[in-house]
C-alpha positions in Angstrom: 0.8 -8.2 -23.4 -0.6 -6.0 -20.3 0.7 -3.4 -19.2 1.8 -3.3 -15.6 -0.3 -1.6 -13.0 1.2 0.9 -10.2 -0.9 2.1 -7.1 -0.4 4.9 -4.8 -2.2 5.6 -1.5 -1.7 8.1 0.5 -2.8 7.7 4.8 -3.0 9.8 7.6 -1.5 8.9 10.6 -1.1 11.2 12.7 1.2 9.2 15.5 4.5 8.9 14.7 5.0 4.9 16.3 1.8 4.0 13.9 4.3 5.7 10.9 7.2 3.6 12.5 5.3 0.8 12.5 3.6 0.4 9.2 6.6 1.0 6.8 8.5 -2.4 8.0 5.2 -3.9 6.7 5.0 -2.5 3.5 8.4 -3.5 3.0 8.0 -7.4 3.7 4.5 -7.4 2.1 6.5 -8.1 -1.4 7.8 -11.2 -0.2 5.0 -12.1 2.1 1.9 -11.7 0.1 1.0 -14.9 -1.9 -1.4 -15.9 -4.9 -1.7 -19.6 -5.0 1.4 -20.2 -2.9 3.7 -17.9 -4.6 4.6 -13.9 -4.3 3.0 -11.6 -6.9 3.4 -8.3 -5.8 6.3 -6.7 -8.4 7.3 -4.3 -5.5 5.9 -2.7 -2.5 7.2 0.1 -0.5 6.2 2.9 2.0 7.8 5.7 3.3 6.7 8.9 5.5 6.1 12.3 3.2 7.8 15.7 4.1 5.9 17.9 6.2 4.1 20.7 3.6 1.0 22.4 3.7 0.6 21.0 0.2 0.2 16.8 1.3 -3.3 18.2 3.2 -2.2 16.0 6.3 -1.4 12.8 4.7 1.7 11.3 6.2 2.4 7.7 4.5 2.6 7.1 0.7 2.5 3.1 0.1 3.2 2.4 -3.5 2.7 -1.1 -5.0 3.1 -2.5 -8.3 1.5 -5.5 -10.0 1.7 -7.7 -13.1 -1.5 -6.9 -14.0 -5.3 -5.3 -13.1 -6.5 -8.8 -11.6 -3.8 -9.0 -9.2 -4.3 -5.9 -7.9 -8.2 -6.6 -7.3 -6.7 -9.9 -5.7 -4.6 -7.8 -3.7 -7.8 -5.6 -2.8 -10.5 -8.4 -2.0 -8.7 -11.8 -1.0 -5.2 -11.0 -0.1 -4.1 -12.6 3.6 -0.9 -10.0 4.0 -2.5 -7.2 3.1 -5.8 -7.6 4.9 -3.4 -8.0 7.9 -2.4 -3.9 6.8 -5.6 -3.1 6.5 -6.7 -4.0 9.9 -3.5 -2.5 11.0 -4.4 0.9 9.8 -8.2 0.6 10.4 -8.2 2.5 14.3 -5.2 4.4 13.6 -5.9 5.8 10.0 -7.8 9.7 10.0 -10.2 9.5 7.5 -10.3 7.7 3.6 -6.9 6.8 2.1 -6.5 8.4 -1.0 -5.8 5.6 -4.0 -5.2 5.8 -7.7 -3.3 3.3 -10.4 -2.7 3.5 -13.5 -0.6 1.4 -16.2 2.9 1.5 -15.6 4.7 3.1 -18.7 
């Protein structure tokens, strides 16, 4: 059996009505995002960080998790909902996200 995958990224946004308006998205991506028909995102969530000279400017973490590593390279390459983020954040987003997964333990 695989293990579950769990992915963080980390974004820059600097205005605060692009912060306000990309969590609601995260939240319904869940529920919205569909492999042959059906959801297969295990969760999906975003929230704004504390300011600290520590988070080097990043202001959103999105964390998702998956079933397994070929849902999340679905999720990357050929998922509807969340190329709808991605074009979202393109103009708004200061430089690279920052992403990593790793198996959920």
């Amino acid at each position: 059996m695989s293990k579950s995958i769990y992915r963080v990224t980390l974004f820059k946004l600097p205005k605060e009505e692009d912060i306000n308006a990309i969590l609601p998205k995260y939240s319904a991506l869940q529920n919205e995002a569909k492999m042959e028909g059906h959801p297969y995102i295990l969760s999906a969530s975003a929230t704004r960080t504390h300011q600290d000279p520590r988070n080097q400017g990043f202001t959103v973490c999105a964390t998702t998790t998956f079933a397994s590593l070929d849902d999340m390279r679905y999720y990357d390459n050929e998922c509807e909902a969340h190329g709808a983020i991605k074009a979202f954040l393109k103009p708004r987003v200061e430089g690279p996200p920052l992403m990593v997964y790793m198996d959920k333990e």
